[in-house]
Structures are given as structure tokens and as C-alpha cells.
C-alpha positions as CSV (number, residue, x, y, z in Angstrom):
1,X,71.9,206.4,-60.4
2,X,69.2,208.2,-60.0
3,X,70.4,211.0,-58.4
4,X,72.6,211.1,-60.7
5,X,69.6,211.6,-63.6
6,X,67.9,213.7,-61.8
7,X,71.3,216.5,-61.8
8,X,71.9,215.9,-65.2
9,X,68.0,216.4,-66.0
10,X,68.5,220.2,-64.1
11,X,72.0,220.9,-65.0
12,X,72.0,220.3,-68.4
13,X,68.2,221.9,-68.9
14,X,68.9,225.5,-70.8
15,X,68.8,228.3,-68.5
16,X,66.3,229.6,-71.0
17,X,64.0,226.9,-70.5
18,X,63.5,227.6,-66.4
19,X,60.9,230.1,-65.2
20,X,61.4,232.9,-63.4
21,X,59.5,235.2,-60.9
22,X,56.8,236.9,-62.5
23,X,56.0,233.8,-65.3
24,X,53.0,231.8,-65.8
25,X,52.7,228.4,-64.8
26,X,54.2,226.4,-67.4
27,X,52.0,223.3,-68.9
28,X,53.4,219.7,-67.7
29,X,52.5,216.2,-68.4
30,X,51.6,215.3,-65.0
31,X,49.6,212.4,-63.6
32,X,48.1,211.3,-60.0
33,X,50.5,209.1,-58.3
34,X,47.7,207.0,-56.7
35,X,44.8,207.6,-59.3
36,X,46.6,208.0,-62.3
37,X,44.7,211.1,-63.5
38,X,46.0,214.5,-65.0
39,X,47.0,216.9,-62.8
40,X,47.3,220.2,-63.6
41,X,49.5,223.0,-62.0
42,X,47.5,226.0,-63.0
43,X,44.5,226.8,-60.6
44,X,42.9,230.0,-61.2
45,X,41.6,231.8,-58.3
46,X,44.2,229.4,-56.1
47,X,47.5,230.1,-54.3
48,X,49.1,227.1,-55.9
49,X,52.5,225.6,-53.8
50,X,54.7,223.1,-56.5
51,X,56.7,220.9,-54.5
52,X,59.3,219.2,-56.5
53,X,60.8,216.6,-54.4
54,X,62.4,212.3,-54.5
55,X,62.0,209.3,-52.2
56,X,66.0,209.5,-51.8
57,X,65.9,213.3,-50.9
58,X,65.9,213.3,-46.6
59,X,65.1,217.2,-46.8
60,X,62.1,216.2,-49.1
61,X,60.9,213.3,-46.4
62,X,61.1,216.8,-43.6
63,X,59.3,218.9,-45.6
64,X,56.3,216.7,-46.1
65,X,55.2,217.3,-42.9
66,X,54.8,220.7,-43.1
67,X,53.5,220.6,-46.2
68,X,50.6,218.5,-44.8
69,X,50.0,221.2,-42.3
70,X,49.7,223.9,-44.7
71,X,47.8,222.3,-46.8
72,X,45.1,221.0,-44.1
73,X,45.4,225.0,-42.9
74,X,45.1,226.8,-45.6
75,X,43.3,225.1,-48.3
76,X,39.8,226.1,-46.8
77,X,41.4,229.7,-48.0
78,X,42.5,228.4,-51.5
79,X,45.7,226.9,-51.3
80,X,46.7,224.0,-53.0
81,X,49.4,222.4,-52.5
82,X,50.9,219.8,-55.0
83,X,53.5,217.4,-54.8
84,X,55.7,216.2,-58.1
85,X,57.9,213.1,-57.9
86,X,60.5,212.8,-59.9
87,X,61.9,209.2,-59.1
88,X,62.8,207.6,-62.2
89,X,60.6,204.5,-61.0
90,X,57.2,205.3,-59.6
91,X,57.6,202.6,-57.1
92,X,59.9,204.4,-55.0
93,X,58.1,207.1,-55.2
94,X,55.1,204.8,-53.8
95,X,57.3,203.2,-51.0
96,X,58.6,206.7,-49.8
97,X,55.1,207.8,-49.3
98,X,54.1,204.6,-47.4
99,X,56.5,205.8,-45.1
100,X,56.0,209.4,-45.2
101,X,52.3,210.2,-45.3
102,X,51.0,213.0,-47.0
103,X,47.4,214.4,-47.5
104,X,47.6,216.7,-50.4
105,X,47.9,215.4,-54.3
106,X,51.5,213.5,-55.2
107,X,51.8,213.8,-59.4
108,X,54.8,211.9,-61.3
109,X,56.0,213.4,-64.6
110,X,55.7,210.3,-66.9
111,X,57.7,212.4,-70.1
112,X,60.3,213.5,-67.5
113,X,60.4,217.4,-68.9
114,X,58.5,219.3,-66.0
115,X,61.8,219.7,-63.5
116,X,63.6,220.6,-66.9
117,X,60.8,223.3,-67.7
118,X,61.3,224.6,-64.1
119,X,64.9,224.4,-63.7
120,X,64.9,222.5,-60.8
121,X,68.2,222.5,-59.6
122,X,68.2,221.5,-55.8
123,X,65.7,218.6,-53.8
124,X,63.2,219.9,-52.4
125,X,62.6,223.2,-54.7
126,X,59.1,224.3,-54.6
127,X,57.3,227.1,-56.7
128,X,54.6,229.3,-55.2
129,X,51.8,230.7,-57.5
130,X,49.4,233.7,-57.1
131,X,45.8,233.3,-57.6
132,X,46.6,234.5,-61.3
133,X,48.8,231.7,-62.0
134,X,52.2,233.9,-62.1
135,X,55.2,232.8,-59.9
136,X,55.7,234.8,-57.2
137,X,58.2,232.8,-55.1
138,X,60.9,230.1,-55.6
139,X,62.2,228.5,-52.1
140,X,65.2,226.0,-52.6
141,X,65.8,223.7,-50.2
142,X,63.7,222.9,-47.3
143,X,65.0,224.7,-43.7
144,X,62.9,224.4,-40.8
145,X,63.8,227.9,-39.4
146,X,62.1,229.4,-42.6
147,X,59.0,227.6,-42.0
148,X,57.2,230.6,-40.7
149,X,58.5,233.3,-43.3
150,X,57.0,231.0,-45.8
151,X,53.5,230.3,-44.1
152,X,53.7,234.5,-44.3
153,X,54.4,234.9,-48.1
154,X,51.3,232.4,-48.4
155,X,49.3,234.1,-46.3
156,X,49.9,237.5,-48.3
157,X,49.2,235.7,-51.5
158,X,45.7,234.3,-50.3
159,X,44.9,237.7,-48.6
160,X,45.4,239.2,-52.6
């Protein structure tokens, strides 16, 4: 089922509604998974990388680890990295991360309208933002073999 919500949520989103290369960061309602705080996606001065991923999603659980290793990398050079769940029930976004650990911020989407914003359409899709909060790169899916053609775009971005 919830697979199931999640498609619906991105294919039935307007086309008009998700961003495209070159945007700003759009405004969403997001909140600390663990600590139940705002999050916020726009970081100036910061490469920001926008993880949208689920605890049902097994691309998702083998991107995590790379993610950590960017994030433990790179964020001395100003890249954050930031995670958004989109399970329909927080808990499994909690259990998936018991198993999978992580070491960057994990934010849930309690109004459900930031994948819509985006147009999400695939699990994992992540969104890579300049320094001056415009969208720069869109990677759907998560493939191994592109890990280092993405550590480069990064790397251009914090060099900026």
C-alpha cells in the first residue's frame, strides 16, 4: 500500500509543480526524524545533497552507505547531506534506520507535499544544490558504478 501512495503522490503531482535544473530550493514542511525539529533544505553558502528515499526501497538501503561516506568526507568542505523519508508511517522509517545506520540528518514530511513539490518520481531520487541554493543536478536511482561521477559533480560544486 504504501508503495502504492507513494506513485500516486509523484504521478499524479502536476508536472508544473516539480523543479527543474536551475530552480531554487523549494520550501517544505520537514521535521527531524529523531529530534523532531525543522529541517530546512536551503543552506546558503552549502552544497546541499536531498535524498528522497523509503524503508521498502532496497536501492535506498545501498545508497545510505555511500551517502554516509560523503557526508563524513565532504561536510568539513560544506556539504550537507540530508535525508527525507517518505514512509507513510514514521515507524518504518525508524526501523529501516535501525538497521541501516546513517550519520547525516533523516527529515519526514509530516504534510506529505515535499516529493509532490519535487516530482519525485523514482526511489532513491536525490537533488544536488549549489552553494546559492539553485539545483544543479537531479540523479534518479541509485547505481553503484556512478558513485564516482557523482562524488565529482560535488566536488565541482564545493570548489565554486
Amino acid at each position: 500500500m504504501k508503495k502504492i501512495i507513494t506513485l500516486l503522490l509523484c504521478v499524479l503531482s502536476p508536472i508544473s509543480m516539480a523543479i527543474e535544473v536551475g530552480a531554487n530550493a523549494p520550501q517544505c514542511n520537514l521535521v527531524d526524524l529523531h529530534k523532531n525539529t525543522e529541517l530546512s533544505i536551503s543552506k546558503p553558502g552549502k552544497v546541499v545533497y536531498v535524498d528522497f528515499w523509503a524503508s521498502w526501497c532496497a536501492p535506498c538501503a545501498k545508497s545510505m552507505p555511500f551517502l554516509n561516506e560523503l557526508h563524513e568526507q565532504l561536510s568539513s568542505k560544506g556539504l550537507d547531506v540530508l535525508g527525507i523519508n517518505l514512509d507513510e508511517n514514521k515507524a518504518d522509517g525508524l526501523k529501516f534506520l535501525e538497521k541501516v545506520s546513517v550519520v547525516f540528518p533523516m527529515a519526514t514530511n509530516p504534510d506529505s507535499q515535499c516529493a509532490a513539490t519535487f516530482g519525485v518520481q523514482t526511489m532513491p531520487t536525490s537533488y544536488i544544490f549549489d552553494k546559492k541554493g539553485k539545483l544543479r543536478y537531479i540523479e534518479l536511482g541509485f547505481f553503484s558504478e556512478n558513485k564516482n561521477e557523482l562524488r565529482q559533480k560535488i566536488e565541482k560544486l564545493l570548489a565554486e
